[in-house]
VMD Tcl script that draws the C-alpha trace (Angstrom):
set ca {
  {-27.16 -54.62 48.27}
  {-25.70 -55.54 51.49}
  {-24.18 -58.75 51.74}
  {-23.00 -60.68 55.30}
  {-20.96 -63.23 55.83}
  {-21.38 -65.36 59.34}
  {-18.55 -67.90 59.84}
  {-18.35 -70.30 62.83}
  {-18.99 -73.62 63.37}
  {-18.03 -77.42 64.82}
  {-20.40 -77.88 67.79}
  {-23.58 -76.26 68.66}
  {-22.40 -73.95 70.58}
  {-20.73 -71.93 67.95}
  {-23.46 -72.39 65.74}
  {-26.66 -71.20 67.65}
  {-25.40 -67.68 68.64}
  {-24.21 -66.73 65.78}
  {-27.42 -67.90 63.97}
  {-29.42 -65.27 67.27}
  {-27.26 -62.72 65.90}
  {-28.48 -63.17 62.45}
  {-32.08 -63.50 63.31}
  {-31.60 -60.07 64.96}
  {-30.17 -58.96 62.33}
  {-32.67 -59.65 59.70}
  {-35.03 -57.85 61.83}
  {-32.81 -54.83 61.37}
  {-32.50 -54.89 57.77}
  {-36.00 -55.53 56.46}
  {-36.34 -52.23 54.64}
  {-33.11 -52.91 53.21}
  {-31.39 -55.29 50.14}
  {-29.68 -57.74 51.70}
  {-28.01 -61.05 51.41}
  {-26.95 -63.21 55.23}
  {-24.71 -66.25 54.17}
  {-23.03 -68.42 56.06}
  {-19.39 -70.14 55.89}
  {-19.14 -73.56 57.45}
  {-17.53 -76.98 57.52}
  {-18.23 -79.13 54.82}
  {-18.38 -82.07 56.94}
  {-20.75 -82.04 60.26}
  {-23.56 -80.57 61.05}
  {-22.97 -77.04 60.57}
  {-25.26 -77.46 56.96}
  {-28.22 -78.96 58.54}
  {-28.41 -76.26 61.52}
  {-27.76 -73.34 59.48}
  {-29.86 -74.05 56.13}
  {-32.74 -75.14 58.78}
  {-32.38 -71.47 59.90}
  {-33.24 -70.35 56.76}
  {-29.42 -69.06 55.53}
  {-27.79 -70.12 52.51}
  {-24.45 -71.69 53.34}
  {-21.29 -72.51 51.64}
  {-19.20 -75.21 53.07}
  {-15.07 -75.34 52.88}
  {-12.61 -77.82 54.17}
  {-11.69 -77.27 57.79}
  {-8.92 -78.88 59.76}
  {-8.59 -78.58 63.59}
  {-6.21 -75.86 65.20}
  {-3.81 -77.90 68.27}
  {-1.10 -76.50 70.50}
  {0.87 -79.55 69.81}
  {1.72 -81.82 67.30}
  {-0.18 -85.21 66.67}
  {-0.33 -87.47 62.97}
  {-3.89 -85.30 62.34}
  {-1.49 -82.03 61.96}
  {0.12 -82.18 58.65}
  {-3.17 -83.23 57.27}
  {-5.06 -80.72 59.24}
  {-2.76 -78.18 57.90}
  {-3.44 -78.46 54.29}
  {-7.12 -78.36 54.98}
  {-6.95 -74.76 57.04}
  {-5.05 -73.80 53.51}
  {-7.73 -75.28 51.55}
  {-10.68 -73.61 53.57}
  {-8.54 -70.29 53.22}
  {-8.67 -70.26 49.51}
  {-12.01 -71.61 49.50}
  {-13.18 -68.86 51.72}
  {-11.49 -66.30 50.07}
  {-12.87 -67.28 47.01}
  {-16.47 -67.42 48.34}
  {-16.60 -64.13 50.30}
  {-14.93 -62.51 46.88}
  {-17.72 -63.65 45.04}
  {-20.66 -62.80 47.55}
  {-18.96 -59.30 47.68}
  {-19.16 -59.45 51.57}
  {-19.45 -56.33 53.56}
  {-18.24 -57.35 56.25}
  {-18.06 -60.81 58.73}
  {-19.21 -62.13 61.59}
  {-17.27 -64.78 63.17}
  {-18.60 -66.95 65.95}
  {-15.55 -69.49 66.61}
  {-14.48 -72.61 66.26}
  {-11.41 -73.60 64.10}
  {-13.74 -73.77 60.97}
  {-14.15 -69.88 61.34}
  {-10.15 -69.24 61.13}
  {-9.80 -69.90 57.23}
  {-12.80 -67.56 56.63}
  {-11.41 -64.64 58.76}
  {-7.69 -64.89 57.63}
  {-9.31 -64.94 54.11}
  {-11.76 -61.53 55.28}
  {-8.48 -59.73 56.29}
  {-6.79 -60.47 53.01}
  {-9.46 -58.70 50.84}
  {-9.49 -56.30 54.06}
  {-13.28 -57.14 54.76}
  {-13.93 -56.03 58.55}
  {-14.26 -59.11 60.67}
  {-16.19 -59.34 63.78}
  {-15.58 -62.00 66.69}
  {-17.14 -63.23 69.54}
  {-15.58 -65.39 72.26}
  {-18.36 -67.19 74.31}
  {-16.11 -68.32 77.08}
  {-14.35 -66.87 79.85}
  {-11.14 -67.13 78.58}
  {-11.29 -67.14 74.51}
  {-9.97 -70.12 72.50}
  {-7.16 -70.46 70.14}
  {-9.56 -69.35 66.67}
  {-10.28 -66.33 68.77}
  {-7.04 -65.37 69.48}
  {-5.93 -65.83 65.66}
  {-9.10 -64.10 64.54}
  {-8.72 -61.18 66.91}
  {-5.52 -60.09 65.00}
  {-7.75 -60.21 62.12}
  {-10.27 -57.89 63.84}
  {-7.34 -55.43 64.63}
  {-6.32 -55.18 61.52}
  {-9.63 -54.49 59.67}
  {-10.74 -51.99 62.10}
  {-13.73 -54.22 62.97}
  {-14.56 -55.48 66.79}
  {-14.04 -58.26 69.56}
  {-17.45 -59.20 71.50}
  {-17.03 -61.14 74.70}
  {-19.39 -62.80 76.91}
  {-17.44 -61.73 80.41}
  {-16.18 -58.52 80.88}
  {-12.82 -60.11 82.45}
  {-12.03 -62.30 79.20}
  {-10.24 -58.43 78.20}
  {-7.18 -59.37 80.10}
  {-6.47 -62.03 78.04}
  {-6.06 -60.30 75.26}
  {-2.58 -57.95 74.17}
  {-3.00 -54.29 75.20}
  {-3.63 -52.96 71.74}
  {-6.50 -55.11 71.08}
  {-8.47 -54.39 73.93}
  {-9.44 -51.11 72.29}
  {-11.81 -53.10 69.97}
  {-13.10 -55.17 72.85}
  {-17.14 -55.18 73.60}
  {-18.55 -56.93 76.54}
  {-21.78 -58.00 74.93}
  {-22.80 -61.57 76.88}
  {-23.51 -64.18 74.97}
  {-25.99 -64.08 72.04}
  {-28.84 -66.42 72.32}
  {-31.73 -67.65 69.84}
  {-35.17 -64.82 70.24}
  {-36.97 -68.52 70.76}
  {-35.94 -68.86 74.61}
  {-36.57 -65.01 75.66}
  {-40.60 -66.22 74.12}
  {-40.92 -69.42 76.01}
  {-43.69 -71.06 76.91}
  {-43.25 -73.45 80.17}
  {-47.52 -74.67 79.05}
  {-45.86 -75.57 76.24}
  {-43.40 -77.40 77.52}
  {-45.02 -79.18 79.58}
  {-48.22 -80.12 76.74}
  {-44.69 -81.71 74.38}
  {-43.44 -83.70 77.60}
  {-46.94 -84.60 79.28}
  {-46.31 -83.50 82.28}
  {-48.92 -82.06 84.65}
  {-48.63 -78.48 85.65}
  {-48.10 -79.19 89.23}
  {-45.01 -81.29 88.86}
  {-41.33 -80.57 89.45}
  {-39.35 -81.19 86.44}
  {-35.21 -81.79 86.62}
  {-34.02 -80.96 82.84}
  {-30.94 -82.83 82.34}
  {-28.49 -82.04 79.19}
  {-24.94 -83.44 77.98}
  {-25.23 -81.27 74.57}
  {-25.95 -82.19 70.76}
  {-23.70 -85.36 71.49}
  {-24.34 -86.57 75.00}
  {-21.67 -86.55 77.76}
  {-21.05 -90.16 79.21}
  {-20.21 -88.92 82.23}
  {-23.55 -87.46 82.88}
  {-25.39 -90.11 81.26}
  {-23.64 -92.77 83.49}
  {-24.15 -90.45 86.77}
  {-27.79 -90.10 85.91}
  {-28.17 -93.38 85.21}
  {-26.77 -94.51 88.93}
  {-28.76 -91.89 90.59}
  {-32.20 -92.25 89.04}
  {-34.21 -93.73 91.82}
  {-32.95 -90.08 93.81}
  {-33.38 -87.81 91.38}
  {-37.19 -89.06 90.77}
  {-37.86 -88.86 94.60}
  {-39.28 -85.48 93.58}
  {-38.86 -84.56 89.73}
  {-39.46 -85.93 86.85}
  {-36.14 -85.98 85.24}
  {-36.18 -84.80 81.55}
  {-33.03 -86.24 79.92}
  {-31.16 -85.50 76.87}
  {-29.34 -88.15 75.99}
  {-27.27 -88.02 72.87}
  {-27.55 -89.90 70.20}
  {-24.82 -93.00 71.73}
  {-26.46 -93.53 74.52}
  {-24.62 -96.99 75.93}
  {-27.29 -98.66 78.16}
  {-30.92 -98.96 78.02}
  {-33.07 -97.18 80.89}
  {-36.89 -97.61 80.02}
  {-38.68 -94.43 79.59}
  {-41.27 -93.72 82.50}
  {-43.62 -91.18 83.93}
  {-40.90 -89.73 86.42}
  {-37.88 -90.19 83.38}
  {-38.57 -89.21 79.83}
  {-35.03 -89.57 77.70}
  {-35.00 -88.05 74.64}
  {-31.66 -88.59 72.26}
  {-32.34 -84.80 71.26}
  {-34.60 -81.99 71.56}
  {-35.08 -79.29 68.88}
  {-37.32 -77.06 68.31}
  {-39.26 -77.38 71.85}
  {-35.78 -77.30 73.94}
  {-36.74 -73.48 74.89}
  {-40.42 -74.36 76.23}
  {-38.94 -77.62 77.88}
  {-36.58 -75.47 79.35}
  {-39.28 -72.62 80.69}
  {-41.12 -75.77 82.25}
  {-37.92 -77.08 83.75}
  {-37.86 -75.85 87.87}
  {-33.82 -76.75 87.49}
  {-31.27 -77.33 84.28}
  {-28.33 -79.63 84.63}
  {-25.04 -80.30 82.42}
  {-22.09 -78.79 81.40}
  {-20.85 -75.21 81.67}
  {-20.11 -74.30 77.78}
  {-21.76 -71.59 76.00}
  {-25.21 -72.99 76.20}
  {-25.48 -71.81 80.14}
  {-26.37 -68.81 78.56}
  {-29.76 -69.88 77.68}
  {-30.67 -71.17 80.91}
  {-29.84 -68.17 82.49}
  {-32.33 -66.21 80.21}
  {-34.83 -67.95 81.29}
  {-33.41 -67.59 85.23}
  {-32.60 -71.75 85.67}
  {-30.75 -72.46 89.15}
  {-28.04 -74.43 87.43}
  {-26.37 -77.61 88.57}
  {-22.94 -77.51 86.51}
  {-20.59 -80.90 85.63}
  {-17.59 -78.74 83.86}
  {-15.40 -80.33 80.78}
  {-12.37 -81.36 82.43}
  {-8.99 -83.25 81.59}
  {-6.64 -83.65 78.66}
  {-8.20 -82.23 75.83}
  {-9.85 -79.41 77.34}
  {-8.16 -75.73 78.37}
  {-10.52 -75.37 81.56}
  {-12.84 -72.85 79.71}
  {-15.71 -74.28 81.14}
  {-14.33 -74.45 85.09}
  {-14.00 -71.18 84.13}
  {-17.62 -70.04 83.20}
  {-18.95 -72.40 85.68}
  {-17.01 -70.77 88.33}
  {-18.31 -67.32 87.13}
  {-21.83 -68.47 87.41}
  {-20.97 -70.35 91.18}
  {-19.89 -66.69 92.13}
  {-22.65 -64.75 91.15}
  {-25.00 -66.99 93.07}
  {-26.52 -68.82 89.98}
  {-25.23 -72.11 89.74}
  {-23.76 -75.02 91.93}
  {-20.72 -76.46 90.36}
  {-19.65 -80.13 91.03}
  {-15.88 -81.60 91.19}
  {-15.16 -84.31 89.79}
  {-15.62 -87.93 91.09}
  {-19.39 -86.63 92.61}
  {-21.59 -89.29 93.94}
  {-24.99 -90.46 93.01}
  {-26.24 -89.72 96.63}
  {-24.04 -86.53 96.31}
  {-25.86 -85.19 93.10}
  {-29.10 -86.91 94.82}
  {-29.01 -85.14 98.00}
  {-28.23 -81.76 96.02}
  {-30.91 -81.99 93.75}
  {-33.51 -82.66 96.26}
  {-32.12 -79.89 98.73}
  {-34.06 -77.70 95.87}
  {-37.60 -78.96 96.52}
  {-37.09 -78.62 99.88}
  {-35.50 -75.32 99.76}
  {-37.53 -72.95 97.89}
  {-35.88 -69.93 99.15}
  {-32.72 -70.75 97.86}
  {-34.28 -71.97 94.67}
  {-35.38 -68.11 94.09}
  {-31.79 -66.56 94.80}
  {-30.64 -68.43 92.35}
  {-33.34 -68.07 89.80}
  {-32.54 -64.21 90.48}
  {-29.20 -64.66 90.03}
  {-29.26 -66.27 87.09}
  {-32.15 -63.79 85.12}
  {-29.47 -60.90 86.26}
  {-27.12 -62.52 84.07}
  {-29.42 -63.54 81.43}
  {-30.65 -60.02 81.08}
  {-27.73 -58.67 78.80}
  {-28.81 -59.12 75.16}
  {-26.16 -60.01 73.70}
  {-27.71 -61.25 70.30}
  {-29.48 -57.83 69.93}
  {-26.41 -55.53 70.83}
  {-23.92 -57.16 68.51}
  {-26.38 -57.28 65.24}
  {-27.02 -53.28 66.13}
  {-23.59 -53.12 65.89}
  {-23.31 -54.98 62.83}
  {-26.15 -53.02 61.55}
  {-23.69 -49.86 61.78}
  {-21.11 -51.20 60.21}
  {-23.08 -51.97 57.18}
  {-24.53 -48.85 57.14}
  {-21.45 -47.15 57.14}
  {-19.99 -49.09 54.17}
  {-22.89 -48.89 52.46}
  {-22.91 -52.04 50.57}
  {-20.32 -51.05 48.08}
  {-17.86 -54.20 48.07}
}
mol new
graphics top color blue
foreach p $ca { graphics top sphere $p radius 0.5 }
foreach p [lrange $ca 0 end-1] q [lrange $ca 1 end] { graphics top cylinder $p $q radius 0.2 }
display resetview
């Protein structure tokens, strides 16, 4: 028997790869025994996403990782010891083989608790440059002899010299469901006839009130010539009537991938979930994360994609005529609509799902289930 432990967790964009990787990786142990389980927070909605996926999960206390100090730290200490113990106690149990780690500071506790019963970890940064847990859990990695993945092949440099030997430059891993999209389908779920442009429009699980309050100003441009497709988040603070030319949805689910195929450009911000759109080749439109409380990670990936010719990345303080006048430059423009579609497939090519659960598929091989 063959047992794997995933760990990651805190926002949907730690959650979704790592649950691509494990699809993949059920495909590659079907003629095997096997067990996939899954470490989380117990508070959030790592549960919901994870058992809807079909993997058992086990939640443990988690407490945020800062660079500085704030009243949340002392308590947020004692629950990183908690989740340690807790993991360590779980993984023990489930006789892991090794573990996958997708980030997040729920996924520290799990790893430090891996390396103590000297169970390989695995990590994957999704970002340009990787976060704190990735750092931490990278030492981890070293130490058990298992592997860094990274999105960008320049995230390397930010790592010491003698962990770059364990670095692979996979991309990111993304869900089987958007490389099999259907745009008809799409379209059929948002009744929208096959001849119209459609502007997809997404602030993540949450919402982002920035975009919500810049769509908001510059609706009556936008719908000049789309029909703008809007995920909202579940706070949404005003009240814009739902129409043929602006359908607002709080969230979208299972038919996010066909809405997506459908969608002629996506919109929002630059975090992990780019990644999808460029599978299915979206010209992006890109509002980065910026300010106190952020590290820049998304300038940075948003930057990346501006370079390679797939995205258009807006400062901050943009207009309503601004993102207006952009947007409609694209129906206008269909030449440069197709450059960046190309651009953005290029990138979306790498499977980064499917590489890392071959790898993962190795190392279980090679320790044969014994733990």
């Amino acid at each position: 028997m063959v047992n794997i432990a995933f760990t990651g967790g805190g926002t949907g964009g730690h959650i979704y790869p790592g649950l691509a990787v494990a699809i993949e990786l059920k495909d590659l142990l079907k003629d095997l025994q096997y067990r996939i389980f899954w470490i989380g927070s117990s508070s959030g909605m790592d549960q919901t996403l994870v058992e809807g996926a079909g993997i058992e999960f086990f939640g443990v206390p988690s407490g945020k990782l800062r660079r500085y100090f704030s009243v949340k730290t002392i308590p947020d200490f004692f629950r990183v010891v908690s989740g340690f113990f807790a993991s360590r106690k779980i993984l023990k149990k489930n006789k892991a083989s090794i573990l996958f780690s997708k980030g997040g500071y729920v996924s520290v506790p799990p790893c430090a608790a891996a390396c103590s019963l000297k169970i390989p970890v695995f990590t994957h940064e999704s970002d340009y440059s990787p976060g704190l847990a990735t750092k931490i859990n990278s030492r981890f990695a070293e130490k058990t002899k298992g592997m860094i993945f990274t999105a960008y092949k320049d995230t390397a440099r930010y790592f010491p010299e003698n962990i770059r030997k364990r670095i692979t430059v996979t991309g990111n891993p993304v869900r089987s469901c958007f490389r099999n999209a259907d745009p008809a389908k799409g379209r059929e779920f948002l009744k929208v006839s096959p001849n119209e442009r459609i502007l997809l429009i997404l602030g993540g699980s949450q919402g982002a009130k920035e975009i919500n309050d810049l769509v908001r100003s510059s609706l009556g441009g936008l719908t000049q010539n789309y029909t703008v497709v809007h995920q909202t988040g579940p706070n949404l603070e005003w009240d814009v009537p739902a129409s043929e030319k602006y359908k607002p949805f709080p969230y979208i689910r299972d038919e996010m991938a066909d809405v997506m195929a459908a969608a002629q450009i996506v919109m929002g911000r630059s975090g992990a979930g780019i990644w999808e759109w460029a599978v299915l080749g979206k010209p992006m439109l890109l509002i980065p994360l910026r300010g106190a409380g952020t590290r820049g990670d998304q300038e940075e990936n948003a930057l990346f994609f501006e370079n390679a010719g797939a995205a258009l990345v807006f400062g901050e303080g943009i207009t309503s005529n601004e993102l207006a006048l952009a947007v409609n430059s694209f129906a206008n423009d269909e030449e440069k609509r197709q450059k960046m579609a190309h651009a953005s497939l290029m990138i979306g090519e790498q499977n980064g799902a499917k590489t890392i659960a071959e790898i993962l598929f190795k190392a279980c091989e090679k320790d044969g289930g014994n733990n």
